[in-house]
Structure formats: C-alpha cells, structure tokens
N, C-alpha and C positions, 0 to 999 in steps of 0.2 A: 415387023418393026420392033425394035426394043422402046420396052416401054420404063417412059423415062417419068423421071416427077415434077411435076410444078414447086417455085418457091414456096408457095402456101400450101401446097399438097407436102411437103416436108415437113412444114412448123407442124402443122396439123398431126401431122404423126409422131414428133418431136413428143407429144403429151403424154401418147401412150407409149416409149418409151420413161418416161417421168412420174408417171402415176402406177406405173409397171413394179417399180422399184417399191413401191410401200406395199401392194398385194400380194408381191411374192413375201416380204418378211410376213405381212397376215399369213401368209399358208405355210410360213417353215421356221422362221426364230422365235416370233411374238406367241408363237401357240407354246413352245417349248419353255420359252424364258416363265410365261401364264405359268405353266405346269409346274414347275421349279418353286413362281408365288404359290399355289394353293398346295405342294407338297411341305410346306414349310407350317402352316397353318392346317395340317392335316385331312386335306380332300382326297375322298377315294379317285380311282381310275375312272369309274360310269360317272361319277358328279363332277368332275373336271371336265370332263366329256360334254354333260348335259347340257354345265352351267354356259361354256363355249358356246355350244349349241342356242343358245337360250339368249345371247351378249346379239351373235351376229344376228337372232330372229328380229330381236329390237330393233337394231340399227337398221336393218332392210324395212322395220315395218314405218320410220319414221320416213325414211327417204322415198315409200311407197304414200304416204301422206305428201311432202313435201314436193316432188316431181313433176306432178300436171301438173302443179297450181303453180310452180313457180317457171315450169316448162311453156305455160300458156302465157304469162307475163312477160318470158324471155321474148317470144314470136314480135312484142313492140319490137318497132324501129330503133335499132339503137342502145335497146338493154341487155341483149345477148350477153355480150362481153362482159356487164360488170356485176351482173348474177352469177356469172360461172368464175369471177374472180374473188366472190366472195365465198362461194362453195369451198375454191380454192384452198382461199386461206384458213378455213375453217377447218379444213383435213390438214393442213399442212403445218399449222400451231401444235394441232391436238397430237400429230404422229409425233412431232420434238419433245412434248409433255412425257411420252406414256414412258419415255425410261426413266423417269424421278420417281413413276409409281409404286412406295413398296409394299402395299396391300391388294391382295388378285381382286376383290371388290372394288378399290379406286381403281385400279388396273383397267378392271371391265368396263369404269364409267367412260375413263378416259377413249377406251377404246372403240365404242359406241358412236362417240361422238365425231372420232378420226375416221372411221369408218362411214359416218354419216354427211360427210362431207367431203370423203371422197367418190363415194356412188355419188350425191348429188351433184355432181362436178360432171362426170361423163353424162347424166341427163342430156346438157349443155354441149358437152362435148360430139358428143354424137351427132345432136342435130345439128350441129357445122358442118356433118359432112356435104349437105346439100350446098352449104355455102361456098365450099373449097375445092369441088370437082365436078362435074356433068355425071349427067345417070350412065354412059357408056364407061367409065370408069372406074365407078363406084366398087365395084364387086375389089378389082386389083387392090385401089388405095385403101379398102377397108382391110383387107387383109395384109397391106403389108405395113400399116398400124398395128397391125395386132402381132406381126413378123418380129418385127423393129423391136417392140414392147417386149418381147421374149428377152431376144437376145442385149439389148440394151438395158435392160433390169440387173442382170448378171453384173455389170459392174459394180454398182452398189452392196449388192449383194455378198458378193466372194472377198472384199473388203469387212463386212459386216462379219463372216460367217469364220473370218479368220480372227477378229477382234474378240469375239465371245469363245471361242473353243482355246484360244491362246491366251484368255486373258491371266490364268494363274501363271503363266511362262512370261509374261511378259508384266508380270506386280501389278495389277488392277485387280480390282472385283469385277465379278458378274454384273452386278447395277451401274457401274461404270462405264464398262466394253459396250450394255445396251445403252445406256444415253447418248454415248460417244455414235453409236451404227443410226439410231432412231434421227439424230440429228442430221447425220449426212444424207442419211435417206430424204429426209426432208428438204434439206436444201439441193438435191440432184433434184428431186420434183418440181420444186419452182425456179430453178434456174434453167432446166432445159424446156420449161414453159414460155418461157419468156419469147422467141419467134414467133409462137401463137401470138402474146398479144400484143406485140411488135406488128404485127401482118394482116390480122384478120379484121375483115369487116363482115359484117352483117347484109347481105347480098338480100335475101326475101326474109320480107318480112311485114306484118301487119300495119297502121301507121298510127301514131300516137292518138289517143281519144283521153278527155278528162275522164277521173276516176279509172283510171289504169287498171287500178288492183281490182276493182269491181267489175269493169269489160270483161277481164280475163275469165272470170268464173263465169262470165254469158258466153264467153267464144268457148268454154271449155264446155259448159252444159250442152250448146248447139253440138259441137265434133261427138259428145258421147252420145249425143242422138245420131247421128250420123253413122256411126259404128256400128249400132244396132242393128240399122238398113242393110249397109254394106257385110252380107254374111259371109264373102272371103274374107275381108279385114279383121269382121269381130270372131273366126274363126283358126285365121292365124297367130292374132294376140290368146285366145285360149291354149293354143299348143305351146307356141312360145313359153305362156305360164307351166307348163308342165315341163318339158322337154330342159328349157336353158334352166329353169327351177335345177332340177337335176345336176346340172353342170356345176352350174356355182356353188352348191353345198359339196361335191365334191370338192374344190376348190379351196372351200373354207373350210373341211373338217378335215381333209388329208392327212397334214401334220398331228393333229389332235386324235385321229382314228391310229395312227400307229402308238403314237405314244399312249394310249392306251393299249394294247395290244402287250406294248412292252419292249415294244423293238427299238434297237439304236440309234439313238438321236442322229449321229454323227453320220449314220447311213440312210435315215432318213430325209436330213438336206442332203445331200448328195443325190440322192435318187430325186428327187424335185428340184434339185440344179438341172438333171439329165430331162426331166421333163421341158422347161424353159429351154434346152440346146435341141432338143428333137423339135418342139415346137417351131422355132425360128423355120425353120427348109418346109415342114408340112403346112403351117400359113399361105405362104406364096407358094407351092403347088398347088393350093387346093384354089387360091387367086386365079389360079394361071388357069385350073382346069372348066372354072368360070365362066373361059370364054370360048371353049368348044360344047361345055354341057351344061344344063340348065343348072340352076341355082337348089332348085327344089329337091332335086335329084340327088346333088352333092347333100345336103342337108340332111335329106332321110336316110344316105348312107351311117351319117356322121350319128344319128337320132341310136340305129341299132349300133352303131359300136359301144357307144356308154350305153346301152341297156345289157351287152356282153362284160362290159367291164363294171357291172356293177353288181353282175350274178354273181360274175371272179371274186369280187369281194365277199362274200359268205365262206370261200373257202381259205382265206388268208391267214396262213399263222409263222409265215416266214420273211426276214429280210429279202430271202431273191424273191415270193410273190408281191411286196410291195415295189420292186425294181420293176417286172414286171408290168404291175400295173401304173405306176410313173411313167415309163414308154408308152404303155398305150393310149394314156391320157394324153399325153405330150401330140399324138400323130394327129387326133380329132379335137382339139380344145380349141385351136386358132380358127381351124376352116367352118366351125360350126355358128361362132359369137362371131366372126366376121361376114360371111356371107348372109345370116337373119338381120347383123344391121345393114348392110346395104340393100337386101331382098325386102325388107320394112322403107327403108328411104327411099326406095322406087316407087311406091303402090301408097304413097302420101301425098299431100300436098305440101310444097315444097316452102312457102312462106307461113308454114303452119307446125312445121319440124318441131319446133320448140316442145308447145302440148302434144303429140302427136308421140315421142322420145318419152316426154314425162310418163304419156298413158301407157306404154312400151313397158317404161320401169315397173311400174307395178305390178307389170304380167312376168317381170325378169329378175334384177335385183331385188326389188321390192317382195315377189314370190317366194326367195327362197328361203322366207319365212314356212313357209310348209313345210321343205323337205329337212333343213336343219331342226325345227321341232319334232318330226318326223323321226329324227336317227335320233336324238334326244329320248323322246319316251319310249320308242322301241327299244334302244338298247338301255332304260331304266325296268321295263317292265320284263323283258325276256333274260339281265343278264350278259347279255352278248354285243359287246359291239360290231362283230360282224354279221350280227340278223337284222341292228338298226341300219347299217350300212345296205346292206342288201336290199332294205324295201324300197330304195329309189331307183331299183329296175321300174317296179311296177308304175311312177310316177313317169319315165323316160317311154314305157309300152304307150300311155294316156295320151302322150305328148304326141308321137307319130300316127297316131289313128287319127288324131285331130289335125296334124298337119296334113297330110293326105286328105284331108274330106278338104279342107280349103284351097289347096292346090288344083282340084278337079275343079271347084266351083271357079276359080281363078282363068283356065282353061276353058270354061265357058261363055265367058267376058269377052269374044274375039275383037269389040268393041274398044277393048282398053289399048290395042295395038301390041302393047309389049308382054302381053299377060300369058303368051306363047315362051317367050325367053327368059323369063326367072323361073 
C-alpha cells in the first residue's frame, strides 16, 4: 500500500521544511557572509575558523542547559505548543536581526542567540512526533521530515544565494542582499509553521500540578534516575552523544572548513545545494528501507559512512574532493537524524517525550559542543584544518561501539515486545 500522510503528519513536517531553510544558510551563506565580517577587521583563516567553532559551541551549550528543563515543563497538559512558539520566535527575530550585523562579534552574538532558539524549537518539535503519528509509522514520517526539509529549504535558498552573489549586478551592497535573504528566510520559517500550530494538539501528556516549574525539575530528577537503571537507554543516549555529535559539526563547520581551506565560495554552495538535492531521495529510501530492516542496522551502516567521510577529510585540498564529500554527506545525513529520532521516540514513554527529547538534546545538539571545540583547537594547535577535521572520525568510531553494546542489551529485553524490530 502507498503510504500516504495524515493532515497533522503534514503540518508536522511543514516545520522541518521551515526551520530547514535557516540551517542550510548556517552551513553555506552566514558562514561566508561571517568570513567576509572578520576578513574586513583582519581575522586569519584558523581564527575565523575557531572563533565559528567556539559561537556554535556556546549556542549548543545553552540549548543543552535550556532543553530538559524546559523539555520537562513542556510534558504539562497544554504547554507544549506555547514553549515551542516561543522558541520559535526567538530564532526567528534573531535570524532577521543578524543582517544589520556589521561587526563579526555582534554578528556572533546575534548568532548565538538565532541559533539558540532554533535548536530549542526542535527539542519541542520532535517530541510531537509521538503526538502526530503511531510508533508503526514513526520511522517513514520522521524521515520524510527530514526529506521535505531538504528539498523545501532549497527554495529560500537559491533565491538568497542569487541575491548575495548578484548583488553588485543588480546596485545593492553585500549587507543589503543579506538583510534582504535573512528576512525571507525568516519569514518562509514562520509562515509554513503555521499548520503546525493551526493543527496540533498535545495528545500525551502529564497533567497540570501547582508549582509547574518546580514539578518539572522532580519529574526530570525521577527520569534521570530512571535512565541510569535502564542501560539500553542510558547507553543509547551515550552513542547518540558521540555519533550525531559528529554529524552536526559536520553540518556546522562545512562551509567554514572550506573556506578556510581557500576554496570557492561559489562552488562551495553549490556543492551544499547538491548535498540538500541528494539528501531529499536518500531520506525516504532509507524511510522506506525501515520497514523491511531493523532501525539499528540502518543506523550503524549510516555511523561508518561518516567515520569514512571524515577520514576523507584529512586528505582534502580540492574543489572536486569537497563535491565529493557534499554527496556523500548528502546519501547518510537524513537516514541517520531521522531514524535515531524515531528509534529514541519508540523506547520512551510517550507522555514524557517532552523531557525525554530535552535529555536527547544534550546528548545531540547540545553535544556538539565537543566535536566543534574539538576541530577548533585542533586545527589552532596543529595548523591544519584538515587534521582538526579529521579527529571527528574518532568521535563517530566511540559512537558505534556504543551504539552496538545498547542494541545487544536492547535484544535482550524480549520483554519490551518491539525491542526485536528497531
């Protein structure tokens, strides 16, 4: 049977097409437009680098503060929705601010902040998924979120990417063409949100107790006790911490790793446009293969391709091996952040999603504070951006040795029913 989508299994996706559109400028204009402020104000190549490195470590480490606690608050009855629309607005102000920025220090605060409200937005985001589909499902609709996100990002985008590279052809400045891109981006993100909060209700969830904000921190202490016991759980949030770590500083440092390097701007988005078009088709195949092969399986395939594309990076000093490795990121980026959140949304309690997503972040976004600190002082200390690049194999090797040990213990569980099928 073709699988079709519910009206709320659409809004729902709707988001990550919306919130798609500001992480691809993070990883391909806002890093170059950055580079452009601190070459003006005379930053070398490793300290534009670093400092990059060092903006996105912050904004993950606040949003790893911010996530349980406000993850656990969200689980009320009721407050879902206006936690995650104040997240919302939070990213979605700061992203229209950051092109009036013209110093790379206000730049970086501004950015910090856009950045830190749009990670804490998907906290929220995510844990809807238990609200907006059944666990037999889950796997598809999380991956064709992340499908949609691809290729619906791209519109804002190639609009954006044509306003900054044309803007002397068409009498604008540079700080212009980005206010002008930064704004539409912002407003594609809260305008195709709006079905979400047109649609969604809050399905499971805790029920209101006086002192709210004080419960939350008892229901969040009780689940981190709980975690501890359950050692698949507290052993798949360890790899997760390692493994997706990995991902997302790819993510975040891409654009910034080439242009250090010295390679062409111009072919740089382009080759991170090609990553978001190959992305779109490998999302939903890796959906689709879901539901003939286990979840775990897919996953650990996905664990060693970035520990291969991350060795590739040590030898990089051309345009075509940055095309290269944009395709290969592009094949495993969707199947990998799609399948661990719905492989996490199964092996949870489902009116608990809220803190359960928060404590997720911290092992995820929140994480990769390591591996971007990581290429940061590596590549200050050796010289080379592609030796700082490189040591996030070894963090991707940590991540599968650990996900493998929780997956066996998982398999042991024959109790939990489904612990055979993810």
């Amino acid at each position: 049977m073709p699988f079709k989508l519910t009206k709320l299994e659409k809004a729902w996706i709707l988001y990550d097409v919306g919130n798609s559109a500001f992480i691809l400028m993070v990883s391909t204009i806002i890093p170059i437009y950055f580079n452009y402020l601190a070459g003006l104000e005379g930053l070398s190549a490793v300290d534009y680098l670093a400092y990059w490195g060092y903006a996105a470590s912050i904004a993950t480490l606040l949003v790893a503060f911010i996530g349980p606690i406000c993850g656990t608050l969200a689980d009320t009855k009721n407050f879902k929705k206006p936690i995650f629309i104040v997240a919302l607005l939070v990213g979605v102000i700061a992203c229209s601010l950051l092109g009036v920025m013209s110093s790379w220090l206000a730049f970086l605060i501004v950015f910090i902040i856009a950045k830190t409200g749009f990670s804490s937005s998907l906290v929220f985001y995510d844990a809807m998924l238990t609200d907006v589909t059944t666990e037999d499902r889950m796997d598809q609709v999380s991956a064709q979120g992340f499908a949609w996100g691809y290729i619906g990002s791209c519109i804002p985008f190639v609009i954006s990417l044509g306003l900054v590279l044309g803007a002397e052809k068409i009498g604008i400045t540079m700080q212009l063409a980005m206010t002008i891109s930064l704004i539409m981006v912002a407003l594609w993100w809260v305008g195709v949100t709006l079905p979400l909060l047109k649609n969604y209700k809050q399905k499971y969830y805790v029920e209101r107790e006086k002192a709210a904000i004080k419960q939350s921190f008892i229901r969040l202490g009780k689940t981190l006790k709980t975690i501890k016991q359950d050692k698949r759980l507290l052993f798949f949030l360890l790899a997760f911490f390692f493994y997706i770590d990995g991902v997302y500083t790819i993510i975040d440092m891409a654009t910034a790793y080439g242009q250090a390097l010295g390679l062409d701007s111009t072919g740089l988005l382009l080759a991170l446009l090609t990553t978001q078009l190959v992305a779109f088709p490998c999302s939903l195949i890796f959906g689709r293969l879901a539901k003939k092969y286990a979840a775990r399986k897919l996953i650990t395939i996905c664990i060693l391709a970035y520990t291969g594309i991350a060795i590739f990076a040590l030898f990089m000093t051309t345009q075509l091996h940055f095309w290269i490795l944009a395709i290969c990121v592009g094949m495993f980026q969707g199947g990998i952040q799609a399948l661990s959140r719905s492989y996490f949304a199964k092996i949870i309690p489902a009116e608990k999603s809220g803190e359960y997503f928060g404590i997720l972040d911290i092992c995820g976004k929140g994480a990769s504070f390591l591996g971007t600190t990581v290429v940061g002082v590596a590549s200050q200390l050796s010289g080379s951006v592609n030796v700082g690049v490189s040591v996030i194999a070894i963090i991707f090797i940590l991540g599968l040795i650990l996900f493998n040990f929780s997956a066996r213990l998982g398999e042991e569980r024959i109790e939990l029913g489904v612990a055979g099928d993810i």
